[in-house]
C-alpha atoms as an extended CHARMM CRD file, in Angstrom:
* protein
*
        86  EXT
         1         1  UNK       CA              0.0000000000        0.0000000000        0.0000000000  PROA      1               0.0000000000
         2         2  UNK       CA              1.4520000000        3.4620000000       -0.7950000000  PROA      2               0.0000000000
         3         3  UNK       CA              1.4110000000        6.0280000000        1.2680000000  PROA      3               0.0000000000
         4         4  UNK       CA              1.4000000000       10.3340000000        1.1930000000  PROA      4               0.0000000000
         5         5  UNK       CA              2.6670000000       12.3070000000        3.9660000000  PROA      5               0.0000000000
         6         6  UNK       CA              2.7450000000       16.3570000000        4.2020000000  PROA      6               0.0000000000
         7         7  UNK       CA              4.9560000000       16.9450000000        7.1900000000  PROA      7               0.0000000000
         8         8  UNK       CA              5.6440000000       20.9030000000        8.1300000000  PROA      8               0.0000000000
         9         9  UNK       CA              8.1670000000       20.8980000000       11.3020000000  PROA      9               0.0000000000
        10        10  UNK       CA              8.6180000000       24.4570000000       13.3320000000  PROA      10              0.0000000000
        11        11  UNK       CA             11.6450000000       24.2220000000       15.5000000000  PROA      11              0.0000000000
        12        12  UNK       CA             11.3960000000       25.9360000000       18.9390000000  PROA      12              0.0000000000
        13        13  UNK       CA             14.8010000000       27.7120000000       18.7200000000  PROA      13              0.0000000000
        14        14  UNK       CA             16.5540000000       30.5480000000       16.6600000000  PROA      14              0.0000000000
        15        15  UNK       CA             18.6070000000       29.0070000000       14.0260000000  PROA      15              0.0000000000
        16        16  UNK       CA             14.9820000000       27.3910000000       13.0090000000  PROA      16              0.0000000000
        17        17  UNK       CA             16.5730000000       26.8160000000        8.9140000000  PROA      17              0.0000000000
        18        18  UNK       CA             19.3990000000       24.6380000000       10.0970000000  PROA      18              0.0000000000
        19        19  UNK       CA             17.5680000000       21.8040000000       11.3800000000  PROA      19              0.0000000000
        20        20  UNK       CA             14.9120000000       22.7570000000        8.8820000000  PROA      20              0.0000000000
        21        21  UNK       CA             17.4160000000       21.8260000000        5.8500000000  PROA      21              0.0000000000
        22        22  UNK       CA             19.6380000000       19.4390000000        8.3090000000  PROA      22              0.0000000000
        23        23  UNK       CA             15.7710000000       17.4160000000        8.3590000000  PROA      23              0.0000000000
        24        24  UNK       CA             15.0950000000       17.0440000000        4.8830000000  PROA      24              0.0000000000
        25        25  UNK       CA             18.8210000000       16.1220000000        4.1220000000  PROA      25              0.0000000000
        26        26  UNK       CA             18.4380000000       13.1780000000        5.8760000000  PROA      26              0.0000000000
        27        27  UNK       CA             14.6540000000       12.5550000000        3.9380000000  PROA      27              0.0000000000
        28        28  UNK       CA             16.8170000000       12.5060000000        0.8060000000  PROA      28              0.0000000000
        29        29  UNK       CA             18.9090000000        9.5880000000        2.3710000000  PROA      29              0.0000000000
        30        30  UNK       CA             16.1510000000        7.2100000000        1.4300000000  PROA      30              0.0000000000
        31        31  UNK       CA             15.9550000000        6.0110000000       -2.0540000000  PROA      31              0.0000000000
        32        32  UNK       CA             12.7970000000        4.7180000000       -2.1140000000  PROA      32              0.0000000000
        33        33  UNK       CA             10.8460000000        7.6400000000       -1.0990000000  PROA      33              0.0000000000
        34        34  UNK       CA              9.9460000000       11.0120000000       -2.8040000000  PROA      34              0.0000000000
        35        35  UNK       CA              9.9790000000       14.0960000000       -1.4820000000  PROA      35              0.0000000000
        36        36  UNK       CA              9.1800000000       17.3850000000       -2.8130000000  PROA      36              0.0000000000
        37        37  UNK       CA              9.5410000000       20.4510000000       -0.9870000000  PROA      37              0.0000000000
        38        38  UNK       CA              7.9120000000       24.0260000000       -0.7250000000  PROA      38              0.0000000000
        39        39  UNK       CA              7.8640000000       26.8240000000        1.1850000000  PROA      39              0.0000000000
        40        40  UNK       CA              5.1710000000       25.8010000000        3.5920000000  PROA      40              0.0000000000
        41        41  UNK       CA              5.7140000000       21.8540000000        3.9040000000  PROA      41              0.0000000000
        42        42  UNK       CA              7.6810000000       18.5850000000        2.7480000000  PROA      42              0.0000000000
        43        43  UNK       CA              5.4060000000       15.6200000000        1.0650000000  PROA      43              0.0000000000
        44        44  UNK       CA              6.6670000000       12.3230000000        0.7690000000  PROA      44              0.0000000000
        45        45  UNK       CA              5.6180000000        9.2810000000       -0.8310000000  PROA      45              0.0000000000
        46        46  UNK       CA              6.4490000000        5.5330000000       -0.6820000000  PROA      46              0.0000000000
        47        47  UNK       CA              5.6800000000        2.6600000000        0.6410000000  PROA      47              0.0000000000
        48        48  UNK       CA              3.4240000000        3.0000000000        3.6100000000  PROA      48              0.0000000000
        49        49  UNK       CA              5.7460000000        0.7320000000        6.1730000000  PROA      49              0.0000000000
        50        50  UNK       CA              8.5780000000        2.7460000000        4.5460000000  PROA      50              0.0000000000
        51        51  UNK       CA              7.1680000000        5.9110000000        4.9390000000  PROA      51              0.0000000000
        52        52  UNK       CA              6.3200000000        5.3580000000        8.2440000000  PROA      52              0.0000000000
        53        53  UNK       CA              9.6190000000        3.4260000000        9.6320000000  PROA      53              0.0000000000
        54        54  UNK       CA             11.2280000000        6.9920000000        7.8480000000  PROA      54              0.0000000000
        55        55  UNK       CA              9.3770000000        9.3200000000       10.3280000000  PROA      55              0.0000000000
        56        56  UNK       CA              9.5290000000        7.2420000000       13.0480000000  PROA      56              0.0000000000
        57        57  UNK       CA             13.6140000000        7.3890000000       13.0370000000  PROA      57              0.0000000000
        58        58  UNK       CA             13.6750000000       10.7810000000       11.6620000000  PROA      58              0.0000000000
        59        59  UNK       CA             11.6210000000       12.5270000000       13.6170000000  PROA      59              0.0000000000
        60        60  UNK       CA             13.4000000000       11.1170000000       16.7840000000  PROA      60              0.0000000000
        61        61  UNK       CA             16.7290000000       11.7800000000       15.5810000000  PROA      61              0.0000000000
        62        62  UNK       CA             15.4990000000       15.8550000000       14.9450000000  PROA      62              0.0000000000
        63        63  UNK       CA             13.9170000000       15.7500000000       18.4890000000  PROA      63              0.0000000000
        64        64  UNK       CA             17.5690000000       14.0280000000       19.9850000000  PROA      64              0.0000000000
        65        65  UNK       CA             19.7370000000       15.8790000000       17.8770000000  PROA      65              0.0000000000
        66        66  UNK       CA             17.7460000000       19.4670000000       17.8950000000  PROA      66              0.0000000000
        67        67  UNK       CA             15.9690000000       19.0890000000       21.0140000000  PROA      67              0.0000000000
        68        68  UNK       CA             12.1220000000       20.5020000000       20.9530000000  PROA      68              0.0000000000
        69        69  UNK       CA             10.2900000000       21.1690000000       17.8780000000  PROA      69              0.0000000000
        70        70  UNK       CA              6.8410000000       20.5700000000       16.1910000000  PROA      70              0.0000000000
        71        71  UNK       CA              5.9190000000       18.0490000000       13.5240000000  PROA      71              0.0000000000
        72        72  UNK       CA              2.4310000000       18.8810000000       12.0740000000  PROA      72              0.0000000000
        73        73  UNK       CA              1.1600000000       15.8870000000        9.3940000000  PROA      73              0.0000000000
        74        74  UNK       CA             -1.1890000000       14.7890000000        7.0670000000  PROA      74              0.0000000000
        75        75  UNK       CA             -1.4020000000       11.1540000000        6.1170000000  PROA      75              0.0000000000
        76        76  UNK       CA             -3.2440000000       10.1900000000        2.6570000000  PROA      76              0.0000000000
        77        77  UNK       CA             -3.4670000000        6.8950000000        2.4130000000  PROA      77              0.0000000000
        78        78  UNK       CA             -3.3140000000        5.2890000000       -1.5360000000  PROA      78              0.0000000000
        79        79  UNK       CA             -1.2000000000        8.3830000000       -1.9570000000  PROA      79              0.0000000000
        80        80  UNK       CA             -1.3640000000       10.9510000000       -4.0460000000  PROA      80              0.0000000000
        81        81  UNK       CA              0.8000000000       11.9680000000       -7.0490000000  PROA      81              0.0000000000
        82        82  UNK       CA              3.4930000000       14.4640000000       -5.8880000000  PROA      82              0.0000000000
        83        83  UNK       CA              4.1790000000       15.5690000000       -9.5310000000  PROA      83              0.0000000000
        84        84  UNK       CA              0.6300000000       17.1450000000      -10.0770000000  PROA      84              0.0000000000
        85        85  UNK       CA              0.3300000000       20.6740000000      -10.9360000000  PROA      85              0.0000000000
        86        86  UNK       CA             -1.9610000000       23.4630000000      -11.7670000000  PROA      86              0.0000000000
């Protein structure tokens, strides 16, 4: 089953772009899933174990590395196509 996630994450600290970009580096470390990135959110798409195993080590390693900060997402199950446009 695939799977679509929009994730948005809002640090609680000043240099808020560093573990912004430091965040989505490590998104691009998995081959398997897609991301594409705005200016308001990341959305990612794969398989839904993969997707979620992703977030679930991710979005510790942000909170260990980083300390406090909030993840805000939206799961679409089926998924969605990431390349659509208007």
């Amino acid at each position: 089953m695939q799977l679509s996630v929009e994730i948005s994450l809002y640090p609680l600290q000043d240099n808020y772009l560093e573990m912004i970009k430091w965040f989505i580096d490590r998104l691009d470390s998995y081959p398997n899933i897609k991301r594409l990135t705005n200016g308001m959110s990341t959305q990612l798409g794969g398989d839904y174990d993969e997707v979620m195993a992703l977030l679930a080590v991710e979005m510790k390693a942000a909170h260990s590395q980083w300390g406090k900060g909030v993840f805000v997402c939206k799961f679409i199950p089926g998924g969605v196509n990431l390349d659509h446009t208007e």
